[in-house]
C-alpha positions as CSV (number, residue, x, y, z in Angstrom):
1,X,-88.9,172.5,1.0
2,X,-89.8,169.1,2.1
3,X,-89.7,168.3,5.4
4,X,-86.2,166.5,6.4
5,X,-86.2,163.6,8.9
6,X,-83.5,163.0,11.0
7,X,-81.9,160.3,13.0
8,X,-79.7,163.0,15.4
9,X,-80.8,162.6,19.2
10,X,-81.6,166.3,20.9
11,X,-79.4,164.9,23.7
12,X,-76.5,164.4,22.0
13,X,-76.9,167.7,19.6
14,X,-77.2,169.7,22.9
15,X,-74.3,168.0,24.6
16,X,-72.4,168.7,21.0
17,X,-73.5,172.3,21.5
18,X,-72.4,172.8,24.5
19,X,-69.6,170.8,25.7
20,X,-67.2,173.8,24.9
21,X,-69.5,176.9,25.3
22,X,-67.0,178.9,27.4
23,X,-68.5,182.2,29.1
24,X,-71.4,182.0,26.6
25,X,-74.7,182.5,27.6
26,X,-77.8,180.6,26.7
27,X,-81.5,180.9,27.1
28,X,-83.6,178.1,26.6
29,X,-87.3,177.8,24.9
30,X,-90.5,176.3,27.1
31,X,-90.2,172.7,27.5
32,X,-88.3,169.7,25.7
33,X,-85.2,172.4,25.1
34,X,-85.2,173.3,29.1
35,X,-84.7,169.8,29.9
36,X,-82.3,169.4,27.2
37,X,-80.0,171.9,28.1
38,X,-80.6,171.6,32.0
39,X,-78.8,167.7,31.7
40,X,-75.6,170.2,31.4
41,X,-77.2,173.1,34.0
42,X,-74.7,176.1,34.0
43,X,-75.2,179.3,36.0
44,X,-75.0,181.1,32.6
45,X,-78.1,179.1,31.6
46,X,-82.0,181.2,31.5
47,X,-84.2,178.6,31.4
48,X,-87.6,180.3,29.7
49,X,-90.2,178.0,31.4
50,X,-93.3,179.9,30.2
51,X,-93.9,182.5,28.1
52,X,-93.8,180.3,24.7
53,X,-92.3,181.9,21.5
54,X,-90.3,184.7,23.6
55,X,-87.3,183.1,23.7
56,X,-85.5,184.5,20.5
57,X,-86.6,187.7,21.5
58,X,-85.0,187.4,25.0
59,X,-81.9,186.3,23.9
60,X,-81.9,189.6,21.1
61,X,-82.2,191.5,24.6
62,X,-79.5,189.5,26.5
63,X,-76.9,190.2,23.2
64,X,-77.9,194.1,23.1
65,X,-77.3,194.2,27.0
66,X,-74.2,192.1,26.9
67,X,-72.4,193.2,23.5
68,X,-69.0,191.4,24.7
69,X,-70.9,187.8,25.1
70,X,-72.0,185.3,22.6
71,X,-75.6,184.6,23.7
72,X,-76.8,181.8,21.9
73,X,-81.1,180.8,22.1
74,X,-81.9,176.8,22.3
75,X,-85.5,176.1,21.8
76,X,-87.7,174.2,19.6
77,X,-89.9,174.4,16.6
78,X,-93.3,174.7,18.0
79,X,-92.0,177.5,20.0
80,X,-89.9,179.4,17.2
81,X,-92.9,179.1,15.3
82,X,-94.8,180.7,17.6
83,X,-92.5,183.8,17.1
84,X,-91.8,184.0,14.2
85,X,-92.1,187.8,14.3
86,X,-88.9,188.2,16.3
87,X,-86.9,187.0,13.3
88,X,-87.6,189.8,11.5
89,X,-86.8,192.2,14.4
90,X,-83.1,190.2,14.9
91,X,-82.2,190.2,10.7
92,X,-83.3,194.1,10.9
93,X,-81.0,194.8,14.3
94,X,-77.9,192.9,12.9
95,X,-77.2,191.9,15.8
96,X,-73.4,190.2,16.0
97,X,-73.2,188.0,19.1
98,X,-76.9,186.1,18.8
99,X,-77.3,181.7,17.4
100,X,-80.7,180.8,17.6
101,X,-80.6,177.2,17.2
102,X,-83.8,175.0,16.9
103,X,-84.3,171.6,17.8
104,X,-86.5,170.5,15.1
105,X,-88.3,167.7,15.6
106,X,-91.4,168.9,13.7
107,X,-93.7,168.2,16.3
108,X,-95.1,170.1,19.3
109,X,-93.7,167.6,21.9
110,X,-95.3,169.0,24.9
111,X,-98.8,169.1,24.1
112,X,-99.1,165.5,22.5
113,X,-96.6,165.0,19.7
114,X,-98.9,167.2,17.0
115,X,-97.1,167.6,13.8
116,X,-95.7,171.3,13.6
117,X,-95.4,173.4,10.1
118,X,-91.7,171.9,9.6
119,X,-93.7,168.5,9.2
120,X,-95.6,170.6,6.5
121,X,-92.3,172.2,4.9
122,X,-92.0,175.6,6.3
123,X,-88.2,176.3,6.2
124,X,-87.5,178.2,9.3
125,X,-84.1,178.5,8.1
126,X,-84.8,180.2,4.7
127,X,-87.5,182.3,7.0
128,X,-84.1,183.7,9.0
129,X,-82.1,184.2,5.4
130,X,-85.3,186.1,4.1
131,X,-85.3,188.1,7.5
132,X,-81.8,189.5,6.6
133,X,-79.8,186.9,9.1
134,X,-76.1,186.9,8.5
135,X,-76.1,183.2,7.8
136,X,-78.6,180.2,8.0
137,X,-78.6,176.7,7.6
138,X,-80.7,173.1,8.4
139,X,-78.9,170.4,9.2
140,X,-79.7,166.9,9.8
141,X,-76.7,164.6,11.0
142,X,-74.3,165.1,13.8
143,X,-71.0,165.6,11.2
144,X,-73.3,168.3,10.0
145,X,-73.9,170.0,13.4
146,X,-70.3,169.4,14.3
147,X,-69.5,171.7,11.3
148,X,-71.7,174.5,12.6
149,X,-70.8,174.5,16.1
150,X,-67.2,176.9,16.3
151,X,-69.5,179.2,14.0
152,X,-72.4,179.3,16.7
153,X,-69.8,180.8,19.1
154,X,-66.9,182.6,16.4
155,X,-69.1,183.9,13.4
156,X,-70.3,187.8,13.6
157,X,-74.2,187.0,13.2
158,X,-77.1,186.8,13.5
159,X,-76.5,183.0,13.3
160,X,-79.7,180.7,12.7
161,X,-79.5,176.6,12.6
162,X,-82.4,174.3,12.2
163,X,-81.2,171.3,14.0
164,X,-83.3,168.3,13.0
165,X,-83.7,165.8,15.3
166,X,-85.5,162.3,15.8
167,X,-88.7,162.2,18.0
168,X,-87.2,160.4,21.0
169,X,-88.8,161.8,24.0
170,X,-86.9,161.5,27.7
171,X,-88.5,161.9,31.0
172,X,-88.8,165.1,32.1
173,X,-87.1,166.3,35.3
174,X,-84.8,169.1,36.2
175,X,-83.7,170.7,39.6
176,X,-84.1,174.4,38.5
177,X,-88.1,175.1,38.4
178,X,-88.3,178.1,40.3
179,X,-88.0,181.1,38.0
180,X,-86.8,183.4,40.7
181,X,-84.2,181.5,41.5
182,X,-82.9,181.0,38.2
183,X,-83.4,184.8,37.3
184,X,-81.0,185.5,40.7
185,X,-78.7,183.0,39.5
186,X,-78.2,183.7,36.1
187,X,-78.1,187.6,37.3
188,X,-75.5,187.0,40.1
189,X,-73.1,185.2,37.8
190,X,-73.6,187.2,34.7
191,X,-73.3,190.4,37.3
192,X,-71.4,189.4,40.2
193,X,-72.8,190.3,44.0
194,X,-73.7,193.8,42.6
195,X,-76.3,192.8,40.7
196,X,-78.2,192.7,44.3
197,X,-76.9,195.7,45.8
């Protein structure tokens, strides 16, 4: 597959993502998708800082604990490559209540704007179908996305969408850095008080 360039802004793809995401709880990948998803910061938010291609398998971990909850993994390209082991290991669980979505923008934007695989072809979405994901998709326009979006949060999955997006970068600030206090928030609102007793 050819790589597939896209004039959709990461901004307004999150905020499409997100505007109506209910009691659903997201993790984040390292970088450009923390930032993203912190301009709409919700307590139900993990924001994965560090630990770069974990994030799909945290969120696998966050639908097995939380079987009642659409969990749904925002991260990017560089870092989905990165793990692209975990895909397997989410097609092979069936897990029901898990969207990965990746903000494509075929380039590792936190280390200098290096052209990623996608640049190259790989078709991380066809990687998910091969992996046994329930359904997969790439999109590259905001009616497109639009289109996806009540199946991120309604569809029995594992749901996979390769969002591709334009490389606009935006400065990069957010309140939440400290990763304790974002584990204890995400905990005490998933959990309630007890989750510190």
């Amino acid at each position: 597959m050819a790589n597939q360039k896209s004039n959709l802004d990461r901004r307004v793809a999150v905020k499409s993502i997100l505007t109506n995401r209910g009691d659903a709880l997201v993790v984040t990948g390292l970088g450009s998708s923390s930032y993203d998803v912190g301009t709409m910061d919700h307590p139900n938010t993990y924001y994965l800082w560090g630990g770069m291609g974990g994030a799909a398998m945290i969120g696998l971990g966050l639908a097995i604990a939380q079987p009642k909850r659409r969990v749904l993994v925002i991260t990017g390209d560089g870092e989905m490559l990165m793990g692209l082991g975990s895909l397997a290991t989410i097609g092979a669980e069936k897990i029901r209540n898990l969207s990965i979505i990746v903000l494509d923008n075929e380039l590792y934007s936190e280390t200098g704007m290096q052209p990623t695989h996608t640049s190259r072809g790989v078709n991380l979405a066809g990687i998910a179908s091969a992996a046994g994901f329930a359904a997969t998709d790439t999109v590259t326009s905001l009616p497109a996305l639009k289109t996806w979006i009540p199946k991120l949060y309604n569809t029995p999955g594992p749901l996979f969408l390769d969002v591709k997006v334009n490389a606009n970068r935006y400065p990069l600030s957010i309140r939440l850095r400290d990763g304790a206090h974002i584990k204890n928030r995400f905990r005490e609102s998933l959990l309630g008080a007890k989750a510190f007793d």
